[in-house]
ZALUM-307304 format. One record per residue (C-alpha): residue number from 1; z, y, x. Coordinates in steps of 0.1 Angstrom, whole numbers, plus 5000, padded with zeros to 4 digits. Each point is the difference from the previous one (the first is absolute). Last residue first. Example, Ala and Ser with C-alpha at 12.3 -4.5 7.8 and 13.67 -1.06 7.14 Angstrom:
<rs>
<r resi="2" Z="5071" Y="4989" X="5137"/>
<r resi="1" Z="5007" Y="4966" X="4986"/>
</rs>
This chain:
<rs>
<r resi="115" Z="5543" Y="4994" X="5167"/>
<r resi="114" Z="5009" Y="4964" X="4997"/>
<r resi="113" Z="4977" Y="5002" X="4961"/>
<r resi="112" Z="4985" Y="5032" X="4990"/>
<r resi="111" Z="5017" Y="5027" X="4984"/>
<r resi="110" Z="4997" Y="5003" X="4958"/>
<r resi="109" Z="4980" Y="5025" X="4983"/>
<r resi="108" Z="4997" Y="4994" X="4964"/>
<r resi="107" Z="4963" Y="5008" X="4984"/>
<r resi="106" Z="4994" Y="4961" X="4998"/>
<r resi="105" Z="5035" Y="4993" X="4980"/>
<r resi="104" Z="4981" Y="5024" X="4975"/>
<r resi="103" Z="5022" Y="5029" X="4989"/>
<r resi="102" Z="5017" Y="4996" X="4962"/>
<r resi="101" Z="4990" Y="5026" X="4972"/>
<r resi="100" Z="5028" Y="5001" X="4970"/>
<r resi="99" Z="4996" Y="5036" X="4997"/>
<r resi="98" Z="5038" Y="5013" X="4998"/>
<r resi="97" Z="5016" Y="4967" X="5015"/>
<r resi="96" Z="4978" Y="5000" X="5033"/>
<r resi="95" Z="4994" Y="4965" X="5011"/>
<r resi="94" Z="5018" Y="4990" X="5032"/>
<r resi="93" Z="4977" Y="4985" X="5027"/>
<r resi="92" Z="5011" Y="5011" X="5030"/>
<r resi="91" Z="5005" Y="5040" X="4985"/>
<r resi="90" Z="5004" Y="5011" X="5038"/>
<r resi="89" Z="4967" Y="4988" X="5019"/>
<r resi="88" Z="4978" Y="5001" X="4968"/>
<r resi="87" Z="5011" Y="5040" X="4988"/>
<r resi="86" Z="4983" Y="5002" X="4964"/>
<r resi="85" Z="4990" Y="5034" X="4994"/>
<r resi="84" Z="5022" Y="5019" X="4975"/>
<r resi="83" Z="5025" Y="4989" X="4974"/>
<r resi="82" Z="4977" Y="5008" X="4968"/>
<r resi="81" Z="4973" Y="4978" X="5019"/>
<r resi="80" Z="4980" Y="5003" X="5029"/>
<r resi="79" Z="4987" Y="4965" X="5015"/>
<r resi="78" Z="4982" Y="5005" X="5036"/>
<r resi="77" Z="5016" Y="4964" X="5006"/>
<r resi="76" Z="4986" Y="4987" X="4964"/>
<r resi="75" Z="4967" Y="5003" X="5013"/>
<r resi="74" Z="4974" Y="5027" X="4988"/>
<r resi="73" Z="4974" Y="4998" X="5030"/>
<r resi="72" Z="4970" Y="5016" X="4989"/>
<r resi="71" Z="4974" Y="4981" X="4994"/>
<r resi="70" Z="4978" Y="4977" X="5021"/>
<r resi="69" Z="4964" Y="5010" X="5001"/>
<r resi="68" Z="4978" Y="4977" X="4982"/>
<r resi="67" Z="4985" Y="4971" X="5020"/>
<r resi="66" Z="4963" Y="5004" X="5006"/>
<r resi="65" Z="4994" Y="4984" X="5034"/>
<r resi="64" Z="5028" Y="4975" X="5003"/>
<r resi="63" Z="5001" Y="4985" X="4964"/>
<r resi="62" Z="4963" Y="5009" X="4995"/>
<r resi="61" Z="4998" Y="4975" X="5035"/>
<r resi="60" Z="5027" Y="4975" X="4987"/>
<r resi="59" Z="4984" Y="5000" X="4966"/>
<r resi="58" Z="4968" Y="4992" X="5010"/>
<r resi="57" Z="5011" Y="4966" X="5018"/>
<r resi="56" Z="4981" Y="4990" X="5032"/>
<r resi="55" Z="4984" Y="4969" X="5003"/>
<r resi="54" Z="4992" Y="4979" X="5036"/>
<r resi="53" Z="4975" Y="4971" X="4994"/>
<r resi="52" Z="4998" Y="4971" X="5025"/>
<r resi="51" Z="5025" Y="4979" X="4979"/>
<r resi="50" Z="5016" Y="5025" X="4971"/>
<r resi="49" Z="5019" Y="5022" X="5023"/>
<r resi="48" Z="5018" Y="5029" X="4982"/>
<r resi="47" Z="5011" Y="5030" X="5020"/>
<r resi="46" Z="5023" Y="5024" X="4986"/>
<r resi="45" Z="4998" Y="5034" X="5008"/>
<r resi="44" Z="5003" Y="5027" X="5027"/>
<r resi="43" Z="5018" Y="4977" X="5021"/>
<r resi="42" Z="4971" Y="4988" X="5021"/>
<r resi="41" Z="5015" Y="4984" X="5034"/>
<r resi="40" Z="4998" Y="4966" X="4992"/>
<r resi="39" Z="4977" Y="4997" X="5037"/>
<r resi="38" Z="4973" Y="4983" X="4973"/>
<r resi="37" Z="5006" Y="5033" X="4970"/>
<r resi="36" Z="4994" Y="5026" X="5034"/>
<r resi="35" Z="4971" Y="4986" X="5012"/>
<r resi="34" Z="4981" Y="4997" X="4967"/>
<r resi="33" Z="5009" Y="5038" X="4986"/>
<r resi="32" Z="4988" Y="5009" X="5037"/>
<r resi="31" Z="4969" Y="4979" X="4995"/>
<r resi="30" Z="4993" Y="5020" X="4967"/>
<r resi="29" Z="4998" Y="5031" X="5014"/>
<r resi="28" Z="5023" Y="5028" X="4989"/>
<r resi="27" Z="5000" Y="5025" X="4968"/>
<r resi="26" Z="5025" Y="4989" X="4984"/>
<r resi="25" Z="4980" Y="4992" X="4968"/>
<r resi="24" Z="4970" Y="4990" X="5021"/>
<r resi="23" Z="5023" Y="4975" X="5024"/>
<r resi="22" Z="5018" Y="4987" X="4962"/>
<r resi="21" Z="4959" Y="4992" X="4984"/>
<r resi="20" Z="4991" Y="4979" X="5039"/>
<r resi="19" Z="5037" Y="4981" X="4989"/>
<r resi="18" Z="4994" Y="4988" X="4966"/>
<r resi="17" Z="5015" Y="5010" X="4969"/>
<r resi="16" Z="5024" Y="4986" X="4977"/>
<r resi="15" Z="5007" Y="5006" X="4961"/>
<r resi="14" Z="4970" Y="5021" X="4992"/>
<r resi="13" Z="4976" Y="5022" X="5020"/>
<r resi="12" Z="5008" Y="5026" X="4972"/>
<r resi="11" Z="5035" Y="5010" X="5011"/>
<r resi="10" Z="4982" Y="5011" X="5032"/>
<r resi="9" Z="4978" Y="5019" X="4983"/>
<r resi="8" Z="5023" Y="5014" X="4976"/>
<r resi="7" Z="5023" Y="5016" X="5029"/>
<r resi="6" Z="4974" Y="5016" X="5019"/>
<r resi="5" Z="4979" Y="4987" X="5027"/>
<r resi="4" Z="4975" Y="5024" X="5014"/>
<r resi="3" Z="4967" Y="4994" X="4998"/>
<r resi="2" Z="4978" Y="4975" X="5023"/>
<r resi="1" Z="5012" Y="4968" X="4982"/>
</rs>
C-alpha cells in the first residue's frame, strides 16, 4: 500500500496480517521485521507462527499505533473531599468519617525491605 496507513486501513486488513504489510505500516524493510521476530527480539506485537508462516495480529498494531490518550490521572490518592486532600503517607489506610472515601493500599507509601 503506497499511502499512508491510517487507522481504518489497518483495521481493514482483517484479523492478522503478514509481515511485508507491518515493515510498510512502520515504515522499515521487511528483512529487518524478519531478523528481529527470529533473534525474538520484536516486542512491538505478538507473533504468531502457524508452520513456516509468521502472523501479526491487527489489534496489537491499532492497539499500539492508535491508542487513545490516557486520561487524566483522578486516583483515589489525589482524592479531595469535604476534609481536604487525602495525605497517603499519614492517613495509612484509615477512611475519612465525613466523606466515607478510603485511600488505595497501592497509593500508601511504605519503606522498602532491610533498608
Amino acid at each position: 500500500m503506497s499511502a499512508a496507513w491510517t487507522r481504518e486501513s489497518v483495521e481493514a486488513l482483517g484479523p492478522t496480517t503478514d509481515v511485508p504489510t507491518v515493515a510498510s505500516i512502520f515504515g522499515v524493510n521487511k528483512d529487518t521485521v524478519y531478523a528481529q521476530i527470529r533473534r525474538g527480539e520484536w516486542t512491538a506485537t505478538r507473533v504468531l507462527t502457524l508452520g513456516r508462516k509468521i502472523k501479526i495480529p491487527t489489534r496489537d498494531l491499532v492497539a499500539l499505533l492508535y491508542a487513545p490518550e490516557p486520561a487524566p490521572s483522578n486516583s483515589e490518592a489525589e482524592h479531595h473531599c469535604a476534609s481536604g486532600p487525602h495525605n497517603p503517607s499519614s492517613e495509612a489506610m484509615a477512611p475519612h468519617t465525613q466523606c466515607g472515601c478510603r485511600v488505595a493500599e497501592s497509593a500508601v507509601i511504605r519503606p522498602l525491605r532491610g533498608a
